[in-house]
C-alpha positions in Angstrom: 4.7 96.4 37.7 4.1 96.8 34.0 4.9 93.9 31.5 4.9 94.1 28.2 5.0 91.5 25.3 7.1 93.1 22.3 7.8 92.9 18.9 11.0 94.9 19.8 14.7 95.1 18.6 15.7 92.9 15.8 19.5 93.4 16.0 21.9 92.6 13.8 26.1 93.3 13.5 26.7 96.5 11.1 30.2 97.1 12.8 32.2 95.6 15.5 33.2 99.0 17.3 32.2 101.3 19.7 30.8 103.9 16.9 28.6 100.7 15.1 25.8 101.4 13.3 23.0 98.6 14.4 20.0 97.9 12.0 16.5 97.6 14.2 14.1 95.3 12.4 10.7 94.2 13.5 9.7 91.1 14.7 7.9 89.0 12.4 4.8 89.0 15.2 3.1 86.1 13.0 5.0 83.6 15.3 3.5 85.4 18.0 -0.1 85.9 16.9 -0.2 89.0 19.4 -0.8 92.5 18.4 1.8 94.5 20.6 0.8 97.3 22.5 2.0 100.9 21.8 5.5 101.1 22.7 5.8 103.2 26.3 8.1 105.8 26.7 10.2 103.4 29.2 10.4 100.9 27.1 12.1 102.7 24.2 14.7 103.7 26.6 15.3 100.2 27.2 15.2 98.9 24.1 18.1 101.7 23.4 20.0 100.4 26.6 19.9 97.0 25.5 21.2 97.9 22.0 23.9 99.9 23.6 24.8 96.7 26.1 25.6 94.3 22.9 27.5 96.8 21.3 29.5 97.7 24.2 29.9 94.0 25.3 30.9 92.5 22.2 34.1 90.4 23.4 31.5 88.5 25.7 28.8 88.7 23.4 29.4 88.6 19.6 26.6 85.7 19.1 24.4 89.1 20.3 26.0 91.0 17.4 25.5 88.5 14.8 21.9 87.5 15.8 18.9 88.8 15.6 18.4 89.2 19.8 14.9 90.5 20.4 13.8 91.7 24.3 10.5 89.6 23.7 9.5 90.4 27.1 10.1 93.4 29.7 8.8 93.8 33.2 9.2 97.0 34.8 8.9 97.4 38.6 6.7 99.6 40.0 8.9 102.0 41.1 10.0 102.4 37.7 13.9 101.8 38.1 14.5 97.8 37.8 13.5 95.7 34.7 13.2 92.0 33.4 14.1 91.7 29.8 13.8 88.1 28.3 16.0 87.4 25.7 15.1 85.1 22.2 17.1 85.2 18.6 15.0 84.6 15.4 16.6 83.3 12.0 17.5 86.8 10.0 16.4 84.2 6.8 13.1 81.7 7.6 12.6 85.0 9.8 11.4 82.4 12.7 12.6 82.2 15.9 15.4 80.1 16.6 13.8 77.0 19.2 16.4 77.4 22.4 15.7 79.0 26.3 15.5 82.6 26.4 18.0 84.4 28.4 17.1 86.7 31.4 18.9 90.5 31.4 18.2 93.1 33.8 18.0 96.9 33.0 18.7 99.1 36.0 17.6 102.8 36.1 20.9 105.1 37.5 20.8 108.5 39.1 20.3 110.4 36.0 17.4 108.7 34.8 19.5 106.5 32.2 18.9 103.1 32.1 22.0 100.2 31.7 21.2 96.6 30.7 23.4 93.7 32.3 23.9 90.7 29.9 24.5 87.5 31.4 27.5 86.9 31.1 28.3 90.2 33.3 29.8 89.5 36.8 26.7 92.2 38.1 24.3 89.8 36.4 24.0 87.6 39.5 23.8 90.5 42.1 21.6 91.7 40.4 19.1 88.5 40.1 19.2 88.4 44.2 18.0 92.0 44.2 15.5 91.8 41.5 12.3 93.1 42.9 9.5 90.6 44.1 7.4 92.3 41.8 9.3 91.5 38.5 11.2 88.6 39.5 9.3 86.0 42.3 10.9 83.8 44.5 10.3 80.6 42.8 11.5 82.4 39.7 14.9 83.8 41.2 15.4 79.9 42.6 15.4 78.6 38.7 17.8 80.8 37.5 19.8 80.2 40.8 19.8 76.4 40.1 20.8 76.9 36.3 23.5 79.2 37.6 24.6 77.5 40.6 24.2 73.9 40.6 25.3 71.3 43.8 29.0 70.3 42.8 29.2 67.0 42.0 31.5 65.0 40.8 32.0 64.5 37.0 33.2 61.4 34.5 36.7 60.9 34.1 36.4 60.7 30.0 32.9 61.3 27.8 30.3 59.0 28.2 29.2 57.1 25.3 26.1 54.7 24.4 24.0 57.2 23.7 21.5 58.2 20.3 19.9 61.1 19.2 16.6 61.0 21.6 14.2 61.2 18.3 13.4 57.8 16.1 15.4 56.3 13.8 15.5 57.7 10.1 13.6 61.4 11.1 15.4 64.6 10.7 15.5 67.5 13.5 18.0 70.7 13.5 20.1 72.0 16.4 19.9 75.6 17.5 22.6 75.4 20.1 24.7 73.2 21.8 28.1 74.5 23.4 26.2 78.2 22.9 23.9 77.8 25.9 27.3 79.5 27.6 25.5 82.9 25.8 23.0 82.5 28.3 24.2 80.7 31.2 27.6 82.0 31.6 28.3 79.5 34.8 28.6 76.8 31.8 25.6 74.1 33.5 24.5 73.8 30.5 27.5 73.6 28.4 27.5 69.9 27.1 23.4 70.1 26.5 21.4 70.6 22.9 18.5 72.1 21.9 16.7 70.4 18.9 13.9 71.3 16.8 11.9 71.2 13.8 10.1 74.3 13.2 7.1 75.0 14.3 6.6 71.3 14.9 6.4 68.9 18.3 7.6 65.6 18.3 8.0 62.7 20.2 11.0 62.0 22.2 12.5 59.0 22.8 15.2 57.4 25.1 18.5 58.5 24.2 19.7 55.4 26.3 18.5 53.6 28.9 17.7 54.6 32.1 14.9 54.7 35.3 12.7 57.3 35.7 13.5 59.4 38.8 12.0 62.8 37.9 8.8 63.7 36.0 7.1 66.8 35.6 4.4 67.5 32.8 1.4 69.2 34.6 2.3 72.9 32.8 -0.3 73.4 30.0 1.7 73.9 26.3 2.4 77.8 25.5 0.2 79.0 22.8 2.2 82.2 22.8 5.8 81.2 21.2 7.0 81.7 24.9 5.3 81.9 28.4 8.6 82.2 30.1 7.3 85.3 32.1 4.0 82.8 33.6 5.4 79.4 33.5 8.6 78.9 36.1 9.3 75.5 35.1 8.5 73.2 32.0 7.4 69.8 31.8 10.3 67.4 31.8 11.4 63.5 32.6 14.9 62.6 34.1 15.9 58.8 33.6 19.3 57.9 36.1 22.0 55.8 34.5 23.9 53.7 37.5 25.6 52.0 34.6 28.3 55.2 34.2 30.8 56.4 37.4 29.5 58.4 38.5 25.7 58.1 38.3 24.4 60.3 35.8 20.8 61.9 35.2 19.0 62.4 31.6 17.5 65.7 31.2 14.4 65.9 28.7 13.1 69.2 28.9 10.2 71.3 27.5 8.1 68.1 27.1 4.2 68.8 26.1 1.4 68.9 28.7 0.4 65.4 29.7 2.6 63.3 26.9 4.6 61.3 29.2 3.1 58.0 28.9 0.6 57.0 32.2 2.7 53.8 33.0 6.1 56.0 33.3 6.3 56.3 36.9 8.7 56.9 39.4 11.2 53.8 39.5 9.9 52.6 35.6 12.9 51.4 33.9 12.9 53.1 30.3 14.8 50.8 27.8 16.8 53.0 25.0 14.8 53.9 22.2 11.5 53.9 24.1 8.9 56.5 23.9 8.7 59.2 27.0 7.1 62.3 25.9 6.2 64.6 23.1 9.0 67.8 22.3 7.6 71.2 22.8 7.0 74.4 24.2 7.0 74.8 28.2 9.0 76.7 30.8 11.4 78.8 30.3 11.3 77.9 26.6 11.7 80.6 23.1 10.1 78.1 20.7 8.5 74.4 20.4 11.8 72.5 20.8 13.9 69.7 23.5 16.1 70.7 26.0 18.4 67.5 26.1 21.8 67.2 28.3 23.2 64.5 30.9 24.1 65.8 34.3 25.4 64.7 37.6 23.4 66.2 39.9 21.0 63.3 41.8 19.0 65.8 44.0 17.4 68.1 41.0 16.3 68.0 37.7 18.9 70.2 36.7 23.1 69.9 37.1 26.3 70.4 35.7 26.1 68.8 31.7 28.4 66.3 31.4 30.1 65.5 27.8 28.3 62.9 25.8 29.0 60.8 22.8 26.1 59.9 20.4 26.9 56.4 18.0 25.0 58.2 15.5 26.2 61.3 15.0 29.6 61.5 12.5 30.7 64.8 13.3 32.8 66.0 16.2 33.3 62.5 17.7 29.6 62.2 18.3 28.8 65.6 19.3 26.7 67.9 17.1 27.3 71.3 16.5 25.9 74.6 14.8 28.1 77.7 13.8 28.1 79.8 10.6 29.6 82.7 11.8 26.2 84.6 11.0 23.6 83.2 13.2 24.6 80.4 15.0 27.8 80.5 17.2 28.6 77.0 18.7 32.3 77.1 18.0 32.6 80.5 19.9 31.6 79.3 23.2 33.9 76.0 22.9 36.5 75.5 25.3 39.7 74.0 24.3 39.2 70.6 25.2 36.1 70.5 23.2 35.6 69.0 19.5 34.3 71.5 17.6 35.9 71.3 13.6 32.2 70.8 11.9 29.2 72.1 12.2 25.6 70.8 10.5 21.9 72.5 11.0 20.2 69.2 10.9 21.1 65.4 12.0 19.3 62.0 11.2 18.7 59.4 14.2 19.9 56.3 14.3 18.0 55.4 17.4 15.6 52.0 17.3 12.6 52.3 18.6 12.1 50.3 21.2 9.2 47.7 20.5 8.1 45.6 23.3 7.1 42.1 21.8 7.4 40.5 25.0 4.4 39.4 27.4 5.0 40.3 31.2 6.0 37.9 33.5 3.4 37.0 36.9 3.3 35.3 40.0 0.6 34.5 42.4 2.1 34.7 46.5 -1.1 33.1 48.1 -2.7 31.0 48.2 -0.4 28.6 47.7 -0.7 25.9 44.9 -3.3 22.9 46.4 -3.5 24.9 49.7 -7.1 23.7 51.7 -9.5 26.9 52.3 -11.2 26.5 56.0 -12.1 30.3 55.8 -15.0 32.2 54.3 -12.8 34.7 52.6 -9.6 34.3 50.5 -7.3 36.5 50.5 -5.4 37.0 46.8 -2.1 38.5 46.6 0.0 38.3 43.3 3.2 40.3 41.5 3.8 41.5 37.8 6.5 42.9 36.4 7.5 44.1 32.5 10.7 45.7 31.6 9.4 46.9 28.6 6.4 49.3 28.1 5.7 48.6 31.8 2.1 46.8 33.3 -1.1 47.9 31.7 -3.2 45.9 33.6 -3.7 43.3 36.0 -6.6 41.2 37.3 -7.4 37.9 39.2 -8.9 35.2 37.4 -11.2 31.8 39.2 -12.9 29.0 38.0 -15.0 26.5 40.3 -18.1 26.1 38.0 -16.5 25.3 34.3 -16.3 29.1 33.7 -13.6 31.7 34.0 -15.0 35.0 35.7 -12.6 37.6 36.5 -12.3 39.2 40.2 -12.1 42.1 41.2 -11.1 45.7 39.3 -7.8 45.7 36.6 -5.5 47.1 37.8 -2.1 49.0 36.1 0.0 47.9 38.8 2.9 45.4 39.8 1.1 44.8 43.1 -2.4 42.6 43.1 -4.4 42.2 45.7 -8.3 41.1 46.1 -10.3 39.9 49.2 -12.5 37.0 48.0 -15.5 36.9 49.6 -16.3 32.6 48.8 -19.5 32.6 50.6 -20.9 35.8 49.1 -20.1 34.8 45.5 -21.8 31.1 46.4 -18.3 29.1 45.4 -19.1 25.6 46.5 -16.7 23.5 48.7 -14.6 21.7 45.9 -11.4 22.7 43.9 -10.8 26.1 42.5 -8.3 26.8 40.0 -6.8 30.7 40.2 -4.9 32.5 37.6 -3.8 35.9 36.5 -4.6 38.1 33.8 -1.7 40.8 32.7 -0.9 43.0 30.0 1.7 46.0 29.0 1.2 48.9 27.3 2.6 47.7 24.4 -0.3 45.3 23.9 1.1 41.5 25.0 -0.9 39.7 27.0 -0.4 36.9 29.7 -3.4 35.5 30.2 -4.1 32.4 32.7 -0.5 32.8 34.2 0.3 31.5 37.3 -1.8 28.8 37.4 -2.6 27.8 41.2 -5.1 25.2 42.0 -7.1 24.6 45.6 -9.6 23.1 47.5 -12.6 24.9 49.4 -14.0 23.1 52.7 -16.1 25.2 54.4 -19.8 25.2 55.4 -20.7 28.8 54.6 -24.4 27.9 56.1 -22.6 27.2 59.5 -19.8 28.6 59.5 -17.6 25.8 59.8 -15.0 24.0 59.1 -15.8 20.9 57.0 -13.8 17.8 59.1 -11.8 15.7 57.0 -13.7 13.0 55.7 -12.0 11.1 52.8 -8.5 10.2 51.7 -6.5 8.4 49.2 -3.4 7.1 49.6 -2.7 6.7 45.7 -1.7 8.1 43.8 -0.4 11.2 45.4 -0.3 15.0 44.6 3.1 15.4 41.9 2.9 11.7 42.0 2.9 8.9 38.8 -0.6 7.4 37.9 1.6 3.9 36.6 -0.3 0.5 35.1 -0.2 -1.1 38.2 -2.8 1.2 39.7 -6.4 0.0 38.8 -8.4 1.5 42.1 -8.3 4.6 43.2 -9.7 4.5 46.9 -11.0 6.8 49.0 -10.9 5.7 52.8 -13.3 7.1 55.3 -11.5 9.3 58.0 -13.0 9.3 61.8 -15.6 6.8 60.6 -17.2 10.0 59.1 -20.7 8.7 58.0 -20.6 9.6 54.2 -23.4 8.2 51.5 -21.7 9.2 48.4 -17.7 9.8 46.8 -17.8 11.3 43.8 -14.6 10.8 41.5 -13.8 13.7 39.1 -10.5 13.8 36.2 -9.4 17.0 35.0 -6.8 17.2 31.8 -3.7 19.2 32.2 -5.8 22.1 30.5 -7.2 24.0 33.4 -7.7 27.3 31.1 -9.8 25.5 28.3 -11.1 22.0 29.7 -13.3 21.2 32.8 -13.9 18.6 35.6 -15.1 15.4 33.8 -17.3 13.2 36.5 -15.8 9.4 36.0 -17.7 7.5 38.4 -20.5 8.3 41.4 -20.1 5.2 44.1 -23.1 5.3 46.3 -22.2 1.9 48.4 -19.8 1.9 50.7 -19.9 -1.6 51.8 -16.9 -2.7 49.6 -14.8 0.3 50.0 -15.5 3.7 48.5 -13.4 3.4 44.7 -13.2 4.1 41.6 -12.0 1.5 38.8 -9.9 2.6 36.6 -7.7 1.5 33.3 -4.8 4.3 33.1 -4.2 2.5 29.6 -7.5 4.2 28.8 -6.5 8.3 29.7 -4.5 10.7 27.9 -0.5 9.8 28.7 0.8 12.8 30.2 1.8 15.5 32.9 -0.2 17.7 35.1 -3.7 15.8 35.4 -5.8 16.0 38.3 -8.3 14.0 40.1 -11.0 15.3 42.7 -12.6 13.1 45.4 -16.1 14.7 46.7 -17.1 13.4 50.3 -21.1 13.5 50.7 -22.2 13.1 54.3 -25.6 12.3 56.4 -26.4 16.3 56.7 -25.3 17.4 53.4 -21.5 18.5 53.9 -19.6 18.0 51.3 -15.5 17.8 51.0 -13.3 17.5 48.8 -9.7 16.0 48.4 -7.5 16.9 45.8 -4.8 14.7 43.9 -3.0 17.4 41.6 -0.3 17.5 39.0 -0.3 14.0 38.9 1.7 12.1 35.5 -0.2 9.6 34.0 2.2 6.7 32.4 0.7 3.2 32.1 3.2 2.1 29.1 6.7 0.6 29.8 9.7 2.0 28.2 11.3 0.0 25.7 14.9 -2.3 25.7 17.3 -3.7 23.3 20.5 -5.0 23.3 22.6 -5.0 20.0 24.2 -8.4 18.5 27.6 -9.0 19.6 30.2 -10.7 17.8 30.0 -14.6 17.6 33.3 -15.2 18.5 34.8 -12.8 21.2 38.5 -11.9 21.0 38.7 -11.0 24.9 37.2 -12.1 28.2 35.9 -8.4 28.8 32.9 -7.0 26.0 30.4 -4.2 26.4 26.7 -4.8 26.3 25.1 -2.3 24.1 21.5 -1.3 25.0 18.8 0.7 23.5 16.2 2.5 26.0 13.7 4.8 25.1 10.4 6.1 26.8 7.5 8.3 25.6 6.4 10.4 28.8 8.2 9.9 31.9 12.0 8.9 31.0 14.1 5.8 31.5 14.7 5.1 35.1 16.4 2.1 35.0 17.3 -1.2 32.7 18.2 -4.8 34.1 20.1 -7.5 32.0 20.0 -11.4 32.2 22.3 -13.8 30.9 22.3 -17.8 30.7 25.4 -19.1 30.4 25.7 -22.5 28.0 22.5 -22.0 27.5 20.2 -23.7 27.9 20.5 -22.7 31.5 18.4 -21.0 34.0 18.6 -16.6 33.6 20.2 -15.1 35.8 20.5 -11.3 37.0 24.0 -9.5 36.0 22.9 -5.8 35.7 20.5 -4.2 38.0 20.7 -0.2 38.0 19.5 2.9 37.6 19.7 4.7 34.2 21.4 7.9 35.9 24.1 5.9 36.6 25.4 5.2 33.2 23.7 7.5 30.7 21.1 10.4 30.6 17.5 9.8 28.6 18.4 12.2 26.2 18.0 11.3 22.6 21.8 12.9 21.4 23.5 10.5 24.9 24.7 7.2 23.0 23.5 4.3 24.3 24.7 2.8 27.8 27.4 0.3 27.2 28.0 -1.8 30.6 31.0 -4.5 30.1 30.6 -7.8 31.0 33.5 -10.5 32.2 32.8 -13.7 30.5 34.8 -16.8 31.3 37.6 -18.8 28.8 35.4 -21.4 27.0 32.1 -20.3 27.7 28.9 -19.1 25.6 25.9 -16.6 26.8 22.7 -15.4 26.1 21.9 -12.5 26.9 17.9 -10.0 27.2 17.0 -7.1 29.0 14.4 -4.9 30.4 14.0 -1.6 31.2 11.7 0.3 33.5 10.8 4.1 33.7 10.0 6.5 36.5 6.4 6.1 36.7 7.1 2.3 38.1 6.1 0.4 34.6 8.2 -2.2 34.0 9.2 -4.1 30.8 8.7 -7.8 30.1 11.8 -9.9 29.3 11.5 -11.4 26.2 11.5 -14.8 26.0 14.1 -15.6 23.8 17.6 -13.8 23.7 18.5 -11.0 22.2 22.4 -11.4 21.8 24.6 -14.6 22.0 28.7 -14.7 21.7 31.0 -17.3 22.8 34.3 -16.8 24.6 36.6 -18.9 22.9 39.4 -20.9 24.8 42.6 -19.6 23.0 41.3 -16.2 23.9 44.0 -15.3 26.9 47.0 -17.9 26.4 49.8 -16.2 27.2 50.2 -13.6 30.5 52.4 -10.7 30.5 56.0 -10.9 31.4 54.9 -9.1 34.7 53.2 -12.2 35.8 52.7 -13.2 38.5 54.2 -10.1 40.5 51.9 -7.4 39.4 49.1 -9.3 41.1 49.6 -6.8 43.6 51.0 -3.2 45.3 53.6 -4.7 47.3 55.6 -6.4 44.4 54.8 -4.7 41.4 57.7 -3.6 39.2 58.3 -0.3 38.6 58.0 2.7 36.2 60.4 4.9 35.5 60.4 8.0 33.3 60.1 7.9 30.2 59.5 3.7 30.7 56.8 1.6 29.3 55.5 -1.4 30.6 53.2 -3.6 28.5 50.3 -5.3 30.6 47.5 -8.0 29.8 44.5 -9.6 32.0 45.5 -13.7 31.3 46.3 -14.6 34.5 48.5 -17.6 35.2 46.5 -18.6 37.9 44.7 -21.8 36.2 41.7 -21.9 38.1 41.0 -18.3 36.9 41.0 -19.1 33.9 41.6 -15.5 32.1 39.6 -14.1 35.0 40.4 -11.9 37.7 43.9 -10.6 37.3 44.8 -7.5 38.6 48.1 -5.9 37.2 49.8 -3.1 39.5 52.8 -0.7 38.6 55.0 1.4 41.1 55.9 5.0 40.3 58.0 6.7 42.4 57.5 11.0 42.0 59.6 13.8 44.0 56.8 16.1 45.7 56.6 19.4 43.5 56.9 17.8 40.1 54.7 17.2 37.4 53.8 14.0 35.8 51.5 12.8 33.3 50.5 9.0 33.0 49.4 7.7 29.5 47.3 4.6 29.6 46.5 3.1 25.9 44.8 -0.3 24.5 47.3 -2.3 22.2 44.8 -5.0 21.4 42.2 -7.5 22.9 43.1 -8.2 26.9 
């Protein structure tokens, strides 16, 4: 098999007719930087078939006529009668070549010597690729051009798909060689909603036209130094992101992408957000030029399928679809099929495509141990998760502290899976409580550090190899539980009359990543209880705080209990009722009070009244705050009513109490005082005395109103007590609407 690299026919359009006269120009070889060999005898009678092939196919083929089409590549079989020509087209005015996939021809020697070129977009161009000669055409070669040509049907959108941007950043210019041209080529039409887009003799990077997960990456095949290696390199280096969000699924196709510039963290099943970096445009595979092959296809078991039509926001032309055609050297509009938008053309278009910036951290969780879990084991085993949706995890590690100090564990890791076997005895981690964290980044730089905080005890003999038997407890304050001012002791009772000489009382803050342990108290004497004496008024008021009990025994065991994220509240909340009125103008008024509470919230408020004072208090509202009003600052105040009787005054105070158990003192004098006067309910409602009750209440009727008061005329009521009833009587099916309004004091 001879090959040879050419600087051969530079074609252009003199006459469209079977007697044209067709210019050859050399190729500019400076694009090349090749000297090409002397031209062989078998090669000029190629080069003269193929000339005679463009001419002669003109209907199919007039972007042939009108372009520079070079053979820039021929491989003859050994036995002299089958060829390979690969096909490029170079700009007759920059005289570069024009960034898009060469096409494949085939020349075929006939019985008198003569040789005849097949194009493409001949109907012997396929038989011809299944008979090409090993030695010309391999196996793996003839299966890429059979999946260009012939790709799996699929099924295809109903209507263009739209949300998508020019795959470059936002604000940079790069031109189109082809779009609905890559027909010239590949004739099947696989390729016919796809762009090539360059900037010459540049690479760029690429970045998502819209969001998708990576399902596809190739981008092991070094870059072509030549301007094409399409006769060495089968397949170039490419990504494919699927789109479930359009019916049906559809694949991105990034193509030509630069050896080893898809970023490390882009794996298979990455999510890749719109905008975001994936790879750097250039010059691999079956490529004619540093440029991107871009197109969406529907094709889920390949790289390649049928191109689907596309809409990009940022491109004005053509209802979002860019096109090239100047009737010289680029031919877009001649390969458009009637349904296709193709009234202007432009060489060059400007993306409107953010960048996607990650600014935020990943997010991390840590599956065992569990938070205040008890080790009886000599090894730990860690297991954690991270995820980022963004640039994707960087890195991952464990992090411990048991001494005051922060060490890391283990190797980082770029994965969403963490796992580390923690040898405790080997690294000399004393029995006691260990507080475990993560460390995580992205590849965009954020960092979660100290995430996941989980916090556990250690009680085991690594010099036996025991388990450490419980030998301490304390009953209160609890793990999650309320450190409140009525706790002043903190015990720790001896389990299994467990001979210990010494509890050690430790307090950590709710700053595990920056504080440590602070020892409060060593008690050494048993005798009156092992404790430790404390005055909550004294710590910092807030969540999360921590205390740690160390055990000492007779032969030097130690354990440890934990009490962990424990609120510390020693302050009661705060109560107030508002003045009322002196004088009441009905038996029923509201109590307005005020609550409020610095760390735990309101739980609760009670309220006393005397009535004609001076008389002994006595309890009239005992209940939960959730009942009546939320401790938010915005919720008004709670406003419980309260029935007073005719010709009676009241004093009223109040305390509150919040969830942490502090209660209020009342005050010692009142804090609101009314009378209810006696002419305040002197006359009852006409209804009286038969709405007292169901039975013989009077009745409704549409469009009726009844006017109602609370005096009863029951005289030992005395304004108190009445009930007032009304009858309505409704056919089943029909609406009503009952309107209930206030007309003045009851």
């Amino acid at each position: 098999m001879k090959r040879y690299l050419l600087a051969l026919l530079l074609i252009s359009l003199l006459g469209v007719s079977s007697g044209a006269n067709v210019a050859i120009k050399p190729l500019n070889t400076s694009y090349l930087q090749l000297t090409p060999p002397p031209e062989d005898e078998v090669v000029v009678e190629i080069e003269q078939a193929l000339q005679k092939a463009i001419v002669t196919q003109s209907e199919n083929n007039l972007a042939f006529l009108m372009n520079n089409v070079e053979a820039v590549n021929i491989e003859v079989s050994d036995e002299q009668d089958f060829a390979a020509l690969w096909l490029g087209m170079y700009d007759q005015e920059t005289g570069e070549p024009v960034p898009s996939e060469p096409g494949l021809a085939f020349a075929v020697r006939g019985k008198d010597s003569s040789w005849d070129v097949i194009l493409p977009a001949d109907p012997a161009w396929k038989k011809l690729l299944d008979a090409a000669p090993e030695d010309i055409l391999s196996s793996a070669r003839k299966d890429y051009w059979l999946d260009v040509n012939e790709p799996a049907i699929t099924s295809v959108p109903s209507a263009p798909l739209t949300g998508y941007f020019l795959p470059w950043a936002r604000g940079y210019r790069t031109y189109l060689s082809q779009s609905t041209a890559h027909d010239r080529y590949t004739p099947s039409g696989t390729a016919h909603h796809s762009y090539d887009f360059y900037i010459s003799g540049q690479t760029w990077d690429v970045y998502a036209s819209k969001a998708g997960r990576v399902v596809r990456i190739k981008d092991d095949v070094p870059t072509c130094l030549e301007y094409t290696c399409s006769d060495t390199q089968i397949l170039g280096n490419y990504i494919v992101l699927e789109d479930t969000t359009t019916i049906p699924t559809t694949y991105q196709l990034y193509l030509h992408l630069a050896y080893d510039s898809v970023p490390n963290h882009l794996t298979i099943g990455s999510f890749v957000n719109q905008g975001q970096f994936i790879g750097v445009a250039d010059n691999t595979g079956q490529s004619w030029g540093s440029h991107l092959h871009f197109m969406v296809h529907t094709n889920p078991i390949s790289y390649w399928g049928q191109s689907v039509d596309i809409v990009f926001g940022d491109v004005a032309i053509n209802g979002g679809r860019p096109r090239r055609d100047d009737d010289k050297y680029y031919f877009d509009f001649d390969y458009c099929y009637e349904t296709d938008l193709c009234t202007t053309s432009q060489p060059s278009y400007i993306s409107g495509n953010i960048a996607f910036v990650d600014q935020e951290p990943p997010i991390a969780g840590i599956i065992s141990p569990s938070n205040y879990s008890i080790v009886i084991t000599d090894t730990l085993v860690l297991k954690g998760w991270a995820f980022d949706d963004g640039t994707g995890i960087a890195s991952a590690q464990f992090l411990a502290n048991y001494d005051g100090t922060w060490q890391t564990l283990g190797d980082s890791e770029p994965s969403t899976t963490i796992a580390y076997n923690w040898d405790l005895c080997e690294a000399d981690v004393p029995n006691g409580p260990i507080s475990i964290a993560l460390r995580v980044s992205d590849h965009a730089g954020n960092l979660l550090d100290y995430s996941a905080m989980t916090n556990i005890v250690k009680n085991y003999d690594c010099e036996t190899g025991h388990i450490v038997p419980p030998l301490v407890q304390v009953s209160q304050p609890v793990t999650g539980g309320y450190l409140n001012s009525s706790i002043k002791t903190i015990t720790a009772e001896v389990v299994n009359d467990a001979d210990v000489t010494q509890v050690d009382f430790y307090y950590h803050s709710p700053d595990f990543v920056n504080s440590k342990w602070i020892l409060f108290d060593e008690d050494t004497n048993g005798l009156d209880g092992w404790s430790l004496e404390i005055d909550p008024t004294t710590l910092p008021q807030t969540a999360g705080a921590a205390f740690s009990i160390l055990a000492h025994d007779t032969s030097g065991r130690t354990y440890s209990f934990g009490i962990w994220n424990l609120t510390i509240d020693a302050f009661p909340p705060e109560s107030l009722l508002q003045p009322l009125n002196p004088i009441q103008d009905s038996t029923a008024f509201p109590l307005i009070i005020d609550v409020s509470d610095n760390e735990t919230g309101v739980a609760g408020f009670d309220i006393q009244q005397s009535e004609n004072p001076p008389s002994v208090w006595q309890n009239i509202i005992d209940t939960p705050a959730t009942a009546l009003w939320q401790t938010v600052a915005s919720e008004p105040a709670p406003s419980p009513w309260f029935l007073g009787k005719i010709g009676s005054s009241y004093d009223f105070r109040s305390r509150a109490y919040d969830l942490a158990g502090n209660y209020e003192e009342y005050p010692d004098s009142p804090e609101a005082a009314t009378t209810v006067p006696e002419d305040v309910c002197s006359t009852p409602d006409i209804y009286e005395p038969f709405d007292n009750t169901r039975i013989t209440a009077s009745e409704i009727i549409s469009s009726g109103v009844q006017v109602h008061n609370f005096c009863s005329t029951i005289p030992m009521n005395v304004g108190l007590f009445d009930e007032d009833w009304v009858r309505l009587t409704v056919i089943p099916g029909e609406s009503y609407s009952i309107l209930v309004s206030p007309t003045g004091p009851s």
